[in-house]
C-alpha positions as CSV (number, residue, x, y, z in Angstrom):
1,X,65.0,133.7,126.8
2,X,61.6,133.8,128.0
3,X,59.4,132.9,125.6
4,X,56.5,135.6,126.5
5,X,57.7,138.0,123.7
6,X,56.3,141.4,122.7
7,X,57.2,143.5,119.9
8,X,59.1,146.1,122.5
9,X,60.7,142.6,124.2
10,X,62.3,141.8,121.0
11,X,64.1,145.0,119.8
12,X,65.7,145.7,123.0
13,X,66.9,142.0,122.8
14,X,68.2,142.3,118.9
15,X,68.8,145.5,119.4
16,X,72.6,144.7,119.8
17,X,73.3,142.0,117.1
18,X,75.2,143.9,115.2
19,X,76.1,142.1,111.2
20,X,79.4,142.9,109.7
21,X,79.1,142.8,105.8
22,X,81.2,143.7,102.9
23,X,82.1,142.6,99.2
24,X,83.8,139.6,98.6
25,X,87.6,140.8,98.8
26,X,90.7,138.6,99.0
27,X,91.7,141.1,101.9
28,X,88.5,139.8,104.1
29,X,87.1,136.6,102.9
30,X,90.4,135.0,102.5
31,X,92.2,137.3,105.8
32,X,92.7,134.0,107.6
33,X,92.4,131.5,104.9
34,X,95.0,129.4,106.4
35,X,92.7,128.6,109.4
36,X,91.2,125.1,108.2
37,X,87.4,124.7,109.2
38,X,85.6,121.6,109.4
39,X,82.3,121.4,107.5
40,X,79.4,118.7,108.1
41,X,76.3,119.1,105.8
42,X,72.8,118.4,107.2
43,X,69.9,117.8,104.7
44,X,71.4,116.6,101.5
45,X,68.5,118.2,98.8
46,X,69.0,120.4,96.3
47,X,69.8,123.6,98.5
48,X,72.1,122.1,101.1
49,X,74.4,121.0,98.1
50,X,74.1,124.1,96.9
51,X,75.3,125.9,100.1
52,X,77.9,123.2,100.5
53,X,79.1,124.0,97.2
54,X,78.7,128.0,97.7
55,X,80.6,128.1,100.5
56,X,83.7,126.3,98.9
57,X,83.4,129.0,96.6
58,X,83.8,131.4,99.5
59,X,86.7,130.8,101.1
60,X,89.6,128.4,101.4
61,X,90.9,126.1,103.9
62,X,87.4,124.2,104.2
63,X,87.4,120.5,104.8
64,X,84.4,119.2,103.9
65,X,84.2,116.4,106.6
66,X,80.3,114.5,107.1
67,X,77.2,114.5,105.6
68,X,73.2,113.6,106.7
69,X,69.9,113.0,105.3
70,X,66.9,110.9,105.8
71,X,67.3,109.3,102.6
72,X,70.2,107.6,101.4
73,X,70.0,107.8,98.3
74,X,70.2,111.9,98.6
75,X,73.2,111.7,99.9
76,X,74.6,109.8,97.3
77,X,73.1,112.1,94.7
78,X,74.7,115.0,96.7
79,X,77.5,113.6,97.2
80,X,78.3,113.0,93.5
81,X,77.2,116.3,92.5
82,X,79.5,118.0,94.5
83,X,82.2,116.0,93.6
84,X,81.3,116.8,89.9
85,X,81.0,120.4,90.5
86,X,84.3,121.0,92.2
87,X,86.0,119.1,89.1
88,X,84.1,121.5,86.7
89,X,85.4,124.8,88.4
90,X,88.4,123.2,89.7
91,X,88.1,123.9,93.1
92,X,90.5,122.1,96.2
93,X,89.5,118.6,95.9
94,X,90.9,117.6,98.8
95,X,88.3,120.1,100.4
96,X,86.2,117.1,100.1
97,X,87.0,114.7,102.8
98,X,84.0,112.7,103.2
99,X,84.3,108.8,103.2
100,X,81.4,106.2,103.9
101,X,81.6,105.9,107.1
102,X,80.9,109.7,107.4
103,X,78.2,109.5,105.4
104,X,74.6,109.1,107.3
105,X,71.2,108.7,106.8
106,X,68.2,108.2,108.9
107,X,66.4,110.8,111.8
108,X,69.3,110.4,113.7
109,X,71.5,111.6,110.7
110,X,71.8,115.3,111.9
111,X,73.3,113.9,115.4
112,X,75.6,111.6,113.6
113,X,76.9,114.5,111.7
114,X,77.7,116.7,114.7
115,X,79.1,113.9,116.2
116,X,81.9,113.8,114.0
117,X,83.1,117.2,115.1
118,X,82.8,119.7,112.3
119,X,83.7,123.1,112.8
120,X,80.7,124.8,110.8
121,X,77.6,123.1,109.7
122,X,74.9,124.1,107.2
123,X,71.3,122.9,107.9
124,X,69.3,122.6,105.0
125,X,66.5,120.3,106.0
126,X,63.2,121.0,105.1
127,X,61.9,123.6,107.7
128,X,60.2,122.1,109.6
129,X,63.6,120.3,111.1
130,X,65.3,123.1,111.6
131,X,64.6,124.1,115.0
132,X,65.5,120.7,116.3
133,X,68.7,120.9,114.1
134,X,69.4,124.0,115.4
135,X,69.0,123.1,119.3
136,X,71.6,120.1,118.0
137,X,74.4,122.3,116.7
138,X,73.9,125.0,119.6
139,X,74.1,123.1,122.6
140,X,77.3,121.1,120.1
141,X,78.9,124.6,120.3
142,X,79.3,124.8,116.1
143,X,78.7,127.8,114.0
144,X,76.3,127.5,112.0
145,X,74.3,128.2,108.2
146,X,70.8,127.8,108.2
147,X,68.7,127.8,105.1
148,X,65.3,130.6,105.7
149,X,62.8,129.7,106.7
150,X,63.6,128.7,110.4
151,X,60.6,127.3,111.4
152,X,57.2,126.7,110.5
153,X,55.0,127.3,113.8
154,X,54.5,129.8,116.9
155,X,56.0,127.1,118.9
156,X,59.1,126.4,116.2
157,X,60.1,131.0,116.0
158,X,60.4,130.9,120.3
159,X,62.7,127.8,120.1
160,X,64.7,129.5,117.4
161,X,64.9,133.1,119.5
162,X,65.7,130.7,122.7
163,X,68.5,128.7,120.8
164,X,69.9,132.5,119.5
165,X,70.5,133.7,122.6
166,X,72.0,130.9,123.7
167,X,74.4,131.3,120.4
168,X,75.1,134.3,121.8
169,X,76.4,133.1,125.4
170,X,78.6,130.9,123.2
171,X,80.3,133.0,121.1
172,X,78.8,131.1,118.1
173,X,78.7,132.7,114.6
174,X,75.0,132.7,113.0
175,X,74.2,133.0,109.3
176,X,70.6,132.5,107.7
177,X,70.1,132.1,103.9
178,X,68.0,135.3,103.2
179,X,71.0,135.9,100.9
180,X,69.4,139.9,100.1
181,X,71.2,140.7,103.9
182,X,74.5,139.7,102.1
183,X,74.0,141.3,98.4
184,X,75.9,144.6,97.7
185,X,72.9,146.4,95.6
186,X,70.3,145.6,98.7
187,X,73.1,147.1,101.2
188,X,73.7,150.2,99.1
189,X,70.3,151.0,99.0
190,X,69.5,150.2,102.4
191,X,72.3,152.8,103.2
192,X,70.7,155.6,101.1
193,X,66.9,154.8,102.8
194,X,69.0,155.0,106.5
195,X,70.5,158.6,105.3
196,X,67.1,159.9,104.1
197,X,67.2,159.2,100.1
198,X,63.5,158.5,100.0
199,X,62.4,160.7,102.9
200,X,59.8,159.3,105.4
201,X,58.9,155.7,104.6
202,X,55.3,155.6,104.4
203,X,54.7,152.2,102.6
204,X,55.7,149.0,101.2
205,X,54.8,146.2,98.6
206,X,56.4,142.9,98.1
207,X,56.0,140.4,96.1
208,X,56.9,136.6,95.1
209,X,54.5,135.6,92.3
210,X,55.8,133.1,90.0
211,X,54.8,130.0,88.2
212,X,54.5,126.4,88.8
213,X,57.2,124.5,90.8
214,X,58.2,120.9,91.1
215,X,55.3,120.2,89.0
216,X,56.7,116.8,87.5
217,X,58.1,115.8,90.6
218,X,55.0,116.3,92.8
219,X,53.5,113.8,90.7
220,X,56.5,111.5,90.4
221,X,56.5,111.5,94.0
222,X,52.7,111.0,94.1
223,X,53.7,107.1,91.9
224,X,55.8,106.5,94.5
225,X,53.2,106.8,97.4
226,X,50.0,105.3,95.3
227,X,52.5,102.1,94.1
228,X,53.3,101.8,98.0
229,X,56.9,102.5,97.2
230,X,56.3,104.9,100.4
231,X,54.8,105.4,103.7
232,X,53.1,108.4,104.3
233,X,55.3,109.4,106.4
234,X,58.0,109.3,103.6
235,X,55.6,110.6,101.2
236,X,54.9,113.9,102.9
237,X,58.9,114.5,103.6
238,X,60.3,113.7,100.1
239,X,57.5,116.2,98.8
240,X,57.8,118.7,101.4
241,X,57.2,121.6,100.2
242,X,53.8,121.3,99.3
243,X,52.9,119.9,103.0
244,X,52.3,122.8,105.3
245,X,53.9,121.2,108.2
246,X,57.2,121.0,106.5
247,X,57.1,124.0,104.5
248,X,54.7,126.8,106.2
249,X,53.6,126.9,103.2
250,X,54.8,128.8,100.2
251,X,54.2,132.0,101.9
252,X,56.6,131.1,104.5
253,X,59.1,128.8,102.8
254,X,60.0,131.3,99.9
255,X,57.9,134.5,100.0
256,X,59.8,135.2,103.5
257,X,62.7,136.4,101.3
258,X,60.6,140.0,99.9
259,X,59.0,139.7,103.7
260,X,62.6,140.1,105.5
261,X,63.3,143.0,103.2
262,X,60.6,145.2,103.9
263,X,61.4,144.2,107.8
264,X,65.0,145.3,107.0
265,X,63.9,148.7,105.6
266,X,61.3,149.5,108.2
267,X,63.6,148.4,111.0
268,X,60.9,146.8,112.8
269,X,58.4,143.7,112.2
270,X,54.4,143.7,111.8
271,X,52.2,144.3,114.9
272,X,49.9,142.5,113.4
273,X,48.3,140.9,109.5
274,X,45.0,140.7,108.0
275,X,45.3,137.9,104.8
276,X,43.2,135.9,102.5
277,X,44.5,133.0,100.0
278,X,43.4,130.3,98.6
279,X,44.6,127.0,96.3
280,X,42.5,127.4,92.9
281,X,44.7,126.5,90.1
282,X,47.0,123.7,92.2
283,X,43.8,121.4,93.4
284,X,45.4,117.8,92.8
285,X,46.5,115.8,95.8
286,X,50.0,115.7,94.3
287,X,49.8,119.6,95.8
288,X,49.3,118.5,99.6
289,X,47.4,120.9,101.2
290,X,49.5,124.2,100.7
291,X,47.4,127.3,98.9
292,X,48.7,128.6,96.0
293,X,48.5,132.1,96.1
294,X,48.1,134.9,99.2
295,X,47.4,138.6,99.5
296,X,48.3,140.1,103.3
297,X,48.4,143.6,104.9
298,X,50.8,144.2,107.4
299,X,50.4,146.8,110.0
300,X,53.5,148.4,111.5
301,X,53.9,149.9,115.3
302,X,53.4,153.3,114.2
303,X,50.6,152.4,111.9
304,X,52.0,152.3,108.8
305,X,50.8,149.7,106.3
306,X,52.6,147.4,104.3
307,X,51.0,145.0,101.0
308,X,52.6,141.3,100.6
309,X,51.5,139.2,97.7
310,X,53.2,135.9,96.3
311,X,51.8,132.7,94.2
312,X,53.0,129.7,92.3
313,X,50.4,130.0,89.6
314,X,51.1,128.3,85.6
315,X,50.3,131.5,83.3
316,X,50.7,134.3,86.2
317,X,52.9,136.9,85.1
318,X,56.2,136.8,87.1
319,X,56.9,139.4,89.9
320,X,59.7,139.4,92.5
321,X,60.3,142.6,93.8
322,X,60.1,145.2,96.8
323,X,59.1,148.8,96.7
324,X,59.9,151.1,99.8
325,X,58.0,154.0,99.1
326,X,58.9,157.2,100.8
327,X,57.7,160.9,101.0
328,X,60.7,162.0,99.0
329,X,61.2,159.0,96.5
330,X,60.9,154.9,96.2
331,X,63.5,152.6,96.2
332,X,62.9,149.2,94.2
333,X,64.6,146.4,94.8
334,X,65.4,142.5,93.4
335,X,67.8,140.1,93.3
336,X,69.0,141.5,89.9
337,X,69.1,145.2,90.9
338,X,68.6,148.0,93.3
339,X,67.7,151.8,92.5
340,X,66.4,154.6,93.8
341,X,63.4,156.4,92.1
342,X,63.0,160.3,93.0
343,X,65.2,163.6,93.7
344,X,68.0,161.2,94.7
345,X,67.8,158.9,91.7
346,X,70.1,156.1,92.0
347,X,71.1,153.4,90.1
348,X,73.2,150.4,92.0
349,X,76.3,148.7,90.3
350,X,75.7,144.5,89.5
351,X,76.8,142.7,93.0
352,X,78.4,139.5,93.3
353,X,77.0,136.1,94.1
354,X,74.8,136.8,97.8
355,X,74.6,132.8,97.9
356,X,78.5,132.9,98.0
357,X,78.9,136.1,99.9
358,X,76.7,134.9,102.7
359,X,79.4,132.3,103.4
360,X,82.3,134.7,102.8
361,X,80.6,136.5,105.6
362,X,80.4,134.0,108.2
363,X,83.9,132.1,107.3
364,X,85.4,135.6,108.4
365,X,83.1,136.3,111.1
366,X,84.8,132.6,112.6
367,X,88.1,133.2,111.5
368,X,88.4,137.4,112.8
369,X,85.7,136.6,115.5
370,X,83.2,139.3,114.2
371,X,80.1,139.5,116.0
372,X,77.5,137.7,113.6
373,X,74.1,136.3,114.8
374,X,71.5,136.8,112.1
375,X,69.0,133.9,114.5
376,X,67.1,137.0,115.6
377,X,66.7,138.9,112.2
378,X,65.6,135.2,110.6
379,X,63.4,133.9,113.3
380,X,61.1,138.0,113.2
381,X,61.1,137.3,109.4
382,X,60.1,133.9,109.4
383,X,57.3,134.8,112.4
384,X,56.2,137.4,109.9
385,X,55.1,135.5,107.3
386,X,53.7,132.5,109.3
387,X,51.5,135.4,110.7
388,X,50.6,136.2,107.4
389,X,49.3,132.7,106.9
390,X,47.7,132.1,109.8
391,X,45.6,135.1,108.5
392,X,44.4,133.9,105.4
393,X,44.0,130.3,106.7
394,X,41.9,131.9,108.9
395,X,39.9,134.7,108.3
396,X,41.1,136.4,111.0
397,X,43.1,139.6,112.2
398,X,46.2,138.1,113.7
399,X,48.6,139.6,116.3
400,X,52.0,139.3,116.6
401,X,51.9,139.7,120.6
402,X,48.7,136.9,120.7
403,X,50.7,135.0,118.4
404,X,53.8,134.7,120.2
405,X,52.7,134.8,123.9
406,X,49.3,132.9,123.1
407,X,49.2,130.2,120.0
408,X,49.8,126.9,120.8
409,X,50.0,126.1,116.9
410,X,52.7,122.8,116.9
411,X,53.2,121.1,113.5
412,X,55.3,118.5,115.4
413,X,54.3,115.0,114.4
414,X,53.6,112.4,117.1
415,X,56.7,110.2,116.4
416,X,59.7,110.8,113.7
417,X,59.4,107.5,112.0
418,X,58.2,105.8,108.7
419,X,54.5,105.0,108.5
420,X,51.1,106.4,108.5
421,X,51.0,110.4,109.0
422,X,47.5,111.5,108.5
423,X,47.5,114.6,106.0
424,X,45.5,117.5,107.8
425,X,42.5,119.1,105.5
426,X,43.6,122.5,103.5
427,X,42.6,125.5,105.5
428,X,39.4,127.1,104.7
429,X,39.3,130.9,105.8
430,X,36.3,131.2,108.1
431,X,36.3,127.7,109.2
432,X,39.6,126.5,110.6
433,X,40.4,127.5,113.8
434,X,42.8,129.9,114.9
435,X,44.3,128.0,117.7
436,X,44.8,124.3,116.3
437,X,46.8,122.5,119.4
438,X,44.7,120.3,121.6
439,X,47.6,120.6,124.3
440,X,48.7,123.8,125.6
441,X,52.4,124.1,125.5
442,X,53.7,124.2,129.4
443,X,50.3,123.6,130.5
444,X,47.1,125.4,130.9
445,X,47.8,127.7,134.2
446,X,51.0,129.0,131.6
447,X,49.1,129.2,128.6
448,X,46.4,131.2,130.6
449,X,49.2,133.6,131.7
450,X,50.4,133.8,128.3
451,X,47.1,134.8,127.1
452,X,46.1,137.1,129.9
453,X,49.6,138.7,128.9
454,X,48.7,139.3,125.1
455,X,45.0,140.4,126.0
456,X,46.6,143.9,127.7
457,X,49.4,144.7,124.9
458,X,47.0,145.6,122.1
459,X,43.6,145.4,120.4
460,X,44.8,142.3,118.5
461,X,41.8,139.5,118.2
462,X,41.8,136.0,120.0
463,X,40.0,133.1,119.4
């Protein structure tokens, strides 16, 4: 796929990924249970077990076969806490099949993993990793689960839409872990806005504000660095989420969730964000150099105009939601429940588990060979909100046709190794720079085609 994408580009090329969903059901999930799929597990953290562990929930026949991470001592901790779990809800122990020789650690882990020949495997590595993980399992030829969000940079969202077409040549099976895609409530609902419940969308609110996370262990991890326990390097990776080059930052890393929605309902992606942000309350290096709150305002094709807000604020009051608001009524939405508010008042019945439907979906996608390639759907999503934060970092307007044919913004470290890893200055609106990369991708006669390309498809602003 080229990489020079406009807005028009990318619906005619998702355009035909079509996504079969349903309830979990014996008479689907399980359709072909006997089938036996081989499962390795990349990125051995809290989520990546929980996937692991999700999807032998889903479905039998799964043989749990190899496992990766950087650290050793996470895949131990994984390793044990699956075998504990599947005890505790007596699930098929012999689903876990993974003995130490199939157990890896290191940079190279993810390669050692595909290397042992799993059918399926789930990457779960922080973000940043997860185009390079993905280009891995592709060009492997294995189905994959991907936790959101799929990248972290400009450059990271055109590897993933590259890699997903290449899926698609394949005949490879494609599920992300915005989870809403898969839950009953959001699909009802999202039926009723398609057959005109609400009338005429005409705007949109999401939100993600919350509390503080990891707070203990950003300063646990913080000892471990200051005693020299660490490298940087090791550092920055085991506390990842608060380092914008492994996360995106939270905006990207978790608020993409309520982001995907409102892409979902609109049936399209933003032309183009205006945010601010800030980090206020979480100031201590322990916090990296991630903000701790944002406010954006998306602008759709057709001019419609759409609010995002999320932070991870102690003492904020809790809000994780998305209104659709249309001429005829508003649909509100969250992982707990679905209605319709209006004419066509509707309430949605409780759904079961998305984080176990999800892989209910894509074990029967593989097993009935169902067209399923959710790359596309993750990768706009994903580009949505790191527009979003390129905004607020920034100060400025930013386009998604500049961003994508134009930014040469790489997180991608010099070297994947243990040691130093300078830790770049938190973004101050107004003052850092909208194009960060001292080396144009693919040279500077492509980069000033790219450019000269985003200059004529709208009045977007370039640095």
């Amino acid at each position: 796929m080229n990489h020079l994408l406009s807005r028009r580009d990318f619906v005619k090329r998702t355009a035909g990924a079509a996504v079969a969903v349903s309830a979990i059901s014996p008479s689907l999930a399980f359709a072909a249970g006997s089938d036996r799929l081989k499962v390795g597990l990349i990125g051995c953290g809290g989520r990546g077990t929980g996937a692991l562990l999700n999807l032998l929930e889903a479905a039998p026949g799964i043989d749990f076969v190899a496992m990766g991470d950087l650290f050793p001592d996470r895949v131990a901790s994984s390793l044990e806490r699956i075998n504990d779990t599947v005890a505790k809800k007596e699930l098929p122990t012999e689903a876990v099949q993974v003995p130490p020789e199939r157990q890896f650690s290191g940079f190279d882990a993810y390669q050692k993993v595909l290397d042992c020949d799993p059918d399926l495997v789930i990457l779960a590595a922080p973000p940043h990793f997860r185009p390079r993980h993905f280009e891995a399992a592709v060009e492997a030829g294995k189905h994959v689960f991907m936790e959101k969000p799929v990248a972290v940079d400009p450059a990271g969202i055109r590897k993933i839409l590259e890699l997903a077409g290449k899926a698609d040549q394949k005949g490879l099976r494609v599920v992300a872990g915005t989870q809403r895609r898969h839950q009953q409530h959001y699909l009802d609902i999202m039926e009723r806005i398609r057959d005109g419940a609400i009338g005429e969308i005409v705007a949109a609110q999401c939100y993600w504000n919350m509390g503080a996370l990891w707070v203990e262990a950003a300063r646990n991890n913080l000892d471990h660095l200051i005693a020299g326990d660490w490298t940087p390097m090791e550092y920055q990776i085991r506390n990842w989420l608060f380092h914008v080059w492994l996360s995106g930052d939270h905006i990207v890393e978790q608020h993409v969730h309520n982001i995907d929605v409102v892409n979902w309902s609109l049936d399209q992606f933003p032309r183009q964000a205006m945010g601010v942000g800030g980090r206020q309350a979480r100031t201590q290096p322990q916090y990296g150099n991630i903000f701790d709150h944002f406010a954006v305002e998306f602008e759709y094709a057709n001019g419609l105009r759409t609010q995002s807000m999320c932070c991870q604020i102690e003492g904020s009051n809790p809000r994780v939601e998305e209104r659709i608001v249309g001429t005829k009524g508003t649909a509100v939405l969250s992982s707990t429940s679905g209605r319709i508010l209006g004419p066509r008042a509707y309430e949605a019945p409780e759904s079961p588990n998305p984080y176990v439907q999800e892989h209910a979906d894509l074990v029967r996608a593989i097993r009935q060979g169902e067209v399923l390639n959710e790359a596309y759907t993750v990768a706009r999503s994903t580009a949505s909100a790191i527009l979003g934060r390129m905004s607020a970092y920034t100060g400025r307007m930013v386009g998604w046709d500049w961003m994508m044919n134009a930014s040469e913004l790489d997180y991608t470290p010099e070297a994947y190794a243990f040691g130093t890893h300078p830790v770049q200055p938190v973004a101050i609106p107004g003052t850092t720079p909208l194009v960060q990369a001292a080396t144009p991708a693919g040279g500077p006669v492509q980069a000033a085609k790219r450019l000269e390309k985003a200059r004529h498809a709208g009045p977007e602003l370039f640095s």
